[in-house]
C-alpha positions in Angstrom: 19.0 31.9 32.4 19.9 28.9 29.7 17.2 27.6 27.6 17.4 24.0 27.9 16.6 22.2 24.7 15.5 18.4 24.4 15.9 17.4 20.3 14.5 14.5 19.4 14.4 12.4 15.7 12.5 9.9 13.9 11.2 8.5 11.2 8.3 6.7 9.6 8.2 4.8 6.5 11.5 3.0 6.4 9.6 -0.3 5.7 7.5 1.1 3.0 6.4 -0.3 -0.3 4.4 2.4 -1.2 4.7 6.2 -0.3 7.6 8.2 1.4 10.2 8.2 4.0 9.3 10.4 6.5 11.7 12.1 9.2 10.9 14.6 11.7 12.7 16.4 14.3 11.5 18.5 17.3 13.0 21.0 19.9 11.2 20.8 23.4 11.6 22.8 26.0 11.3 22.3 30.0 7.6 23.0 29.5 7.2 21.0 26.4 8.7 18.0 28.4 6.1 18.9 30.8 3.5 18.8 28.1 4.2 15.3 26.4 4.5 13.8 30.0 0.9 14.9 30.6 -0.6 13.9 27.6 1.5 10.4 27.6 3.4 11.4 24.7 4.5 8.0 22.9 5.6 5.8 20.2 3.3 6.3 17.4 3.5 2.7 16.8 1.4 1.8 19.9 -1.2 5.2 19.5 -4.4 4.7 17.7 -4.8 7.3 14.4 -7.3 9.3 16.3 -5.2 10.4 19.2 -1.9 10.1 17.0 -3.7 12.7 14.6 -4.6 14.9 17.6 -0.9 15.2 19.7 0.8 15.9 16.4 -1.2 18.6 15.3 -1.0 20.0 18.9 2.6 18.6 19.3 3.4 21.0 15.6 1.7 24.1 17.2 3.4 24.0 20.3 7.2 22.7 19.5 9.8 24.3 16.8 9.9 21.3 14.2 11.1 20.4 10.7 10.0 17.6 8.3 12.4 16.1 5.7 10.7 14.0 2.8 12.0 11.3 0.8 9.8 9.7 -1.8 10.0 6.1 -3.5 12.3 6.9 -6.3 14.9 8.6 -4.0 14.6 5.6 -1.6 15.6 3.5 -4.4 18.3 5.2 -5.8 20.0 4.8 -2.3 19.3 1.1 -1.9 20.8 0.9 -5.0 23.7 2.5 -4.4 25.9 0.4 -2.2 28.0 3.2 -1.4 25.0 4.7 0.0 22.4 2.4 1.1 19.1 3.3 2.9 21.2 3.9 6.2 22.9 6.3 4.7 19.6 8.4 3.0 18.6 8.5 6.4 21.8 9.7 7.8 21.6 12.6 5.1 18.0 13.5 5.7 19.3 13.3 10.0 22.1 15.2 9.2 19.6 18.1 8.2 17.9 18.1 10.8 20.2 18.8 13.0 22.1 21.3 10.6 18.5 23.2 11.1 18.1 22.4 14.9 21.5 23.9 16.0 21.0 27.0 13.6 18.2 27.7 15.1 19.0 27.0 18.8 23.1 27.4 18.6 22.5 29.7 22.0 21.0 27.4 23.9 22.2 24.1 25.5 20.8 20.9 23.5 20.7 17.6 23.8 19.5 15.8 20.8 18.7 12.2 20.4 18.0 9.8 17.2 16.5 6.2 17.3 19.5 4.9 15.2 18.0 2.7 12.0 21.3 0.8 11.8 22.5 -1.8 14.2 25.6 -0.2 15.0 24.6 2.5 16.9 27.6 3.8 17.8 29.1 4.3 14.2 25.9 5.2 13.0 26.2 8.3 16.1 30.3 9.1 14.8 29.0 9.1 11.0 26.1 11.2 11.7 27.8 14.0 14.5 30.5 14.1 11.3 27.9 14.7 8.6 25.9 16.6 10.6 28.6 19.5 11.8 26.9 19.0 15.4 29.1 21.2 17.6 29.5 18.9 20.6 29.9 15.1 20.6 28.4 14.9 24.0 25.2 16.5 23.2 24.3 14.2 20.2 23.2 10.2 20.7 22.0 7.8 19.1 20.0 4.8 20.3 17.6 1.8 19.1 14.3 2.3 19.7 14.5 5.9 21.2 11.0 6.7 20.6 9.8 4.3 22.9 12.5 5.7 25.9 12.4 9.0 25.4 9.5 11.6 24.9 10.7 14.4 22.7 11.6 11.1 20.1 8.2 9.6 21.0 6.9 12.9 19.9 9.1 13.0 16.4 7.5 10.0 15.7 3.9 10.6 16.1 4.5 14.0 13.6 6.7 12.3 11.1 4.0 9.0 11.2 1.2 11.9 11.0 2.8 13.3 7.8 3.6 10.2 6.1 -0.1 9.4 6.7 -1.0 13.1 5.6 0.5 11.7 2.7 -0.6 8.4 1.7 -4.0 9.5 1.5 -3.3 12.6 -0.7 -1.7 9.6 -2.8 -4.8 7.6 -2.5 -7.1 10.5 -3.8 -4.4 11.1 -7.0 -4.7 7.4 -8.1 -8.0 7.1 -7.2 -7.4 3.7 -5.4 -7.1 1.9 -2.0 -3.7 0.9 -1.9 -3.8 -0.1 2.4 -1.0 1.2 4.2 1.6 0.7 1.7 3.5 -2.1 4.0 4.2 -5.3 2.2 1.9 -6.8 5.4 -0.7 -5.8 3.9 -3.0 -7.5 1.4 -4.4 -4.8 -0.5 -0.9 -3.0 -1.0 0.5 -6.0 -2.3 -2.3 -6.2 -4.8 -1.9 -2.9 -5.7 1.6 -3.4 -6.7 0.9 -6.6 -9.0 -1.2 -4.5 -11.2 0.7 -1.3 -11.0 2.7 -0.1 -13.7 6.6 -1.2 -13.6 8.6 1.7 -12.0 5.2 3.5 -10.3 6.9 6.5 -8.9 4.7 5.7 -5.7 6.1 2.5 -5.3 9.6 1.2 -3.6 10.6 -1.3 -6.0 14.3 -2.2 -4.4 15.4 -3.8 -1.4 
C-alpha cells in the first residue's frame, strides 16, 4: 500500500525587526490529516500562544519535521544583495526543506505545498521546484496564504511561529530586556532599537 504524504511549509518572522526567520516543514500522513482536522489545526496568526504552544509541541511529536533558522545578520546580508533579496533567502532555506522532505520520503507519494512570500506565485513555484531538485513538478505548489487553506501549512506555521517565539525569549533572557515582539508595530521593540547598539546582531537593520 502507498504512503500518502501531505508536506506542508511556512514561515514566521519575515516582518521582523528583531530576532530570526523561521521556517518549518512537516510531513503528515492520512492520520495526521485526521489529527489536525480534530484539533482545528490553523494559522498560527489567529491561535492564541497558549493553544499555539500546545499543537506544536504535540504537532513535533507526532509529525516528521525540520526547522531552518535564519538570524538578523543573514536576513540582512540578503536584503542587501539585490541579486538575492529576502525572497530569495527564503527560497534557499524552502529549497532545504524539501531537499530533506523527499530524502526522507522519496518512496512515498507526496504532495507538498508552500505559502509563497512573493507575489508571483508561479515563478516563485518554477524557481523553487529548480533549486529545490523536487522530482515531480506536479507534486510541488506554491500559493499565498496556504496556511490559512490548508492544514499540514497551518500546522508548519504554528511550529515555525512556536520556535521563533522559543527564541525571542531565550533572546530576552541574554540581553536581559523586554524588547516586545520584535515587530516594528510594536512600541517597546521600537524603543529597544533606538537605544541599541548600531549593527545589534539581534536586530534587522535593512529593508
Amino acid at each position: 500500500m502507498i504512503t500518502r504524504i501531505s508536506i506542508g511549509i511556512d514561515e514566521a518572522g519575515r516582518g521582523c525587526a528583531i530576532g530570526p526567520l523561521v521556517v518549518a516543514i512537516i510531513a503528515a500522513d492520512e492520520s495526521d490529516r485526521r489529527w489536525f482536522n480534530a484539533r482545528n489545526v490553523r494559522d498560527s496568526k489567529i491561535v492564541l500562544p497558549p493553544e499555539r504552544e500546545r499543537l506544536a509541541a504535540e504537532i513535533k511529536m507526532r509529525c516528521w519535521f525540520q526547522l531552518k533558522i535564519a538570524p538578523a545578520p543573514a536576513i540582512d546580508a540578503a536584503v542587501r544583495d539585490r541579486t538575492r533579496t529576502l525572497n530569495g533567502l527564503e527560497l534557499e532555506m524552502m529549497s532545504a526543506c524539501l531537499r530533506d522532505a523527499q530524502e526522507e520520503y522519496g518512496d512515498s507519494e507526496r504532495q507538498a505545498l508552500v505559502d509563497a512570500p512573493s507575489i508571483n506565485a508561479q515563478g516563485f513555484l518554477e524557481k523553487l521546484y529548480d533549486a529545490s531538485g523536487w522530482d515531480d513538478m506536479e507534486s510541488l505548489r506554491a500559493m499565498h496564504h496556504a496556511d490559512a487553506l490548508n492544514r499540514t501549512v497551518a500546522a508548519a506555521s504554528l511550529v515555525a511561529k512556536s520556535e521563533r517565539e522559543r527564541l525571542i525569549a531565550k533572546l530576552k533572557v541574554e540581553l536581559g530586556t523586554d524588547f516586545g515582539c520584535g515587530y516594528c508595530h510594536d512600541p517597546l521593540t521600537i524603543a529597544h532599537i533606538k537605544v541599541a547598539s548600531p549593527n545589534a546582531p539581534h536586530i534587522r537593520w535593512s529593508w
